[in-house]
C-alpha positions, -999 to +999 in steps of 0.1 A: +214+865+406+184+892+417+165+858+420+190+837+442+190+871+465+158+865+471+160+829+477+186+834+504+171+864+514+138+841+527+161+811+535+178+836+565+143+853+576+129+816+581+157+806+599+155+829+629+122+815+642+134+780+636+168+791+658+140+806+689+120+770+685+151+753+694+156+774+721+124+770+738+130+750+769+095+733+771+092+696+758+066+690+730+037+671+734+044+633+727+026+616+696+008+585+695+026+550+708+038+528+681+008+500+677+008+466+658-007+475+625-001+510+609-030+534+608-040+565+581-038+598+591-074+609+604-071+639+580-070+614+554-107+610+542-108+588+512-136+555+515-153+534+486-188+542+479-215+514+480-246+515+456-275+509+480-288+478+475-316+459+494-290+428+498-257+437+512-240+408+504-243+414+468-227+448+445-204+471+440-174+493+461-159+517+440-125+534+449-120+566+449-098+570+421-101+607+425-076+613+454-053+583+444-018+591+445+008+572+423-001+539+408-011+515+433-047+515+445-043+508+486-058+468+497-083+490+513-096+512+491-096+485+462-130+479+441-152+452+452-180+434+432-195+404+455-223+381+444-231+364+479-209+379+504-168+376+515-164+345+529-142+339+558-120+310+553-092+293+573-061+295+555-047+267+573-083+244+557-079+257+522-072+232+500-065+241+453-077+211+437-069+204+398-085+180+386-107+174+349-084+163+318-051+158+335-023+128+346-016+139+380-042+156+396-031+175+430-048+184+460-023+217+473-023+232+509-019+268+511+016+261+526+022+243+494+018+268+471+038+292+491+067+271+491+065+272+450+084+303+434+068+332+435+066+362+407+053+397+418+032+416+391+016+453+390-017+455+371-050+472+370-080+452+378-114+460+364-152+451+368-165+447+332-198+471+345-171+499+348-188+527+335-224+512+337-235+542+352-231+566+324-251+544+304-284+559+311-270+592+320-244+621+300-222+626+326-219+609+363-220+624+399-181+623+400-149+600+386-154+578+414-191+565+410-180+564+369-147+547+371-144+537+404-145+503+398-107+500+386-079+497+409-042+492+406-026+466+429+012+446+433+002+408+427+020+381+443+019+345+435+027+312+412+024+313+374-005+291+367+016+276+340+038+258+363+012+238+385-003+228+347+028+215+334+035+195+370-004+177+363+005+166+331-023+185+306-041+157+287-045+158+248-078+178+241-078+198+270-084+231+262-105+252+289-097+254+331-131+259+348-121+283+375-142+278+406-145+301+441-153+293+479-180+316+483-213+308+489-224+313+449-199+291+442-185+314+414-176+301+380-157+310+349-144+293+319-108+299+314-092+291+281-063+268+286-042+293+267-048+325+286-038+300+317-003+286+303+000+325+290+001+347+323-025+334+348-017+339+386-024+320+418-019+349+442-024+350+472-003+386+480-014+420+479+004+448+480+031+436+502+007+414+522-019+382+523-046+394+499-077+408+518-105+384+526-131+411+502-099+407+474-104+365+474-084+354+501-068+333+507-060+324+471-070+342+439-067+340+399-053+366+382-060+369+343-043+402+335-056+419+308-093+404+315-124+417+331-125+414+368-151+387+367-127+362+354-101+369+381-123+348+404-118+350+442-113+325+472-100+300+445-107+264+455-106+246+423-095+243+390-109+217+365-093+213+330-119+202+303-122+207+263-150+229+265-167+260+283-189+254+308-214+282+300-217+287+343-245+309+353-217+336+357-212+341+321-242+335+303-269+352+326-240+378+336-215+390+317-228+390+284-236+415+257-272+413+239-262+412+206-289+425+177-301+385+169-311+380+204-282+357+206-259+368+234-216+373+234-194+362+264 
């Protein structure tokens, strides 16, 4: 009781200045107009932060998972690991091909896929070098440049699974080379399991198109897998009965092992 008497006590002393606000006969000072895209507050501070590098269009962002609030990492605040740039590609030109060990082999628009039924998945993404910084020292300059490069986002797209089944997968068929649009042309062996499993085509983002740095228009999503196998501007998809062994997982992505012999 002593404490609801103070409660009520407060409520009534904070209500008088309210009551003279409302009394004050000037008008306010009008915000800001209403614009065509939705802006931060400028009190708001968080950015990534870049490694320097002496070539731009390769390395790292890293969000600042610091200051996140909830779950979901903001499109714009996401990690970023680049190998030769973003490209900047025409939606409206973008063209999936699946080809390799298959009946039917299809060539889809953009407009295609998005006409396909969609399934929206939340899942963290993250850059298998997350970390990488600690390994030469104890402790790093703060979360962000340790374990920035993981971000949480709302994935939008079509099960992989369902394009397979409508090419008919060939008997023996048991890897999807995954290729991007960018300029490297990057490249990852997919096992054909992992893609009938859970594998998405997105091309959403948290409730938008996925940003061009993210891989748009057109993405793979492996959940569960590092964020090198999630490969970006996706262009085509090539089933064949064995790995490729691309440049992008045997000079990267590998672990030394003791032999000399190296592990994907």
């Amino acid at each position: 009781r002593h404490v609801l008497r103070m409660g009520a006590a407060v409520g009534a002393g904070l209500l008088v200045p309210y009551r003279d606000a409302l009394a004050l006969d000037t008008p306010g000072k009008l915000g800001a107009p209403l614009g065509p895209y939705g802006d931060r507050s400028p009190f708001e501070k968080a950015v990534r932060w870049r490694r320097e590098s002496q070539t731009p269009e390769t390395g790292s962002s890293f969000t600042p998972i610091q200051d996140s609030v909830g779950t979901l990492t903001p499109s714009s605040l996401h990690y970023e690991r680049h190998h030769s740039g973003i490209p900047t590609i025409d939606p409206a030109q973008h063209r999936l091909v699946i080809h390799g060990m298959v009946d039917r082999p299809l060539s889809l628009s953009m407009a295609d896929i998005r006409s396909l039924p969609s399934v929206t998945r939340t899942l963290a993404l993250e850059c298998g070098g997350n970390s990488g910084s600690e390994w030469a020292a104890k402790t790093g300059v703060d979360a962000q440049r340790s374990y920035g490069l993981v971000s949480g986002s709302e994935w939008t797209g079509v099960p992989l699974s369902a394009l397979l089944a409508e090419v008919g997968v060939r008997p023996g068929a048991s890897w999807a080379i995954a290729e991007g649009a960018d300029a490297g042309r990057m490249e990852r062996s997919i096992p054909l399991a992992k893609a009938m499993d859970n594998s998405l085509l997105a091309y959403g983002q948290n409730g938008e198109a996925i940003r061009p740095a993210q891989g748009y228009p057109l993405r793979l999503i492996n959940p569960g897998w590092e964020g090198n196998t999630n490969v970006k501007w996706l262009h085509s998809l090539k089933l064949t009965s064995q790995a490729y062994m691309a440049r992008d997982e045997t000079a990267k992505y590998t672990d030394l092992m003791p032999d000399g012999k190296a592990r994907i």
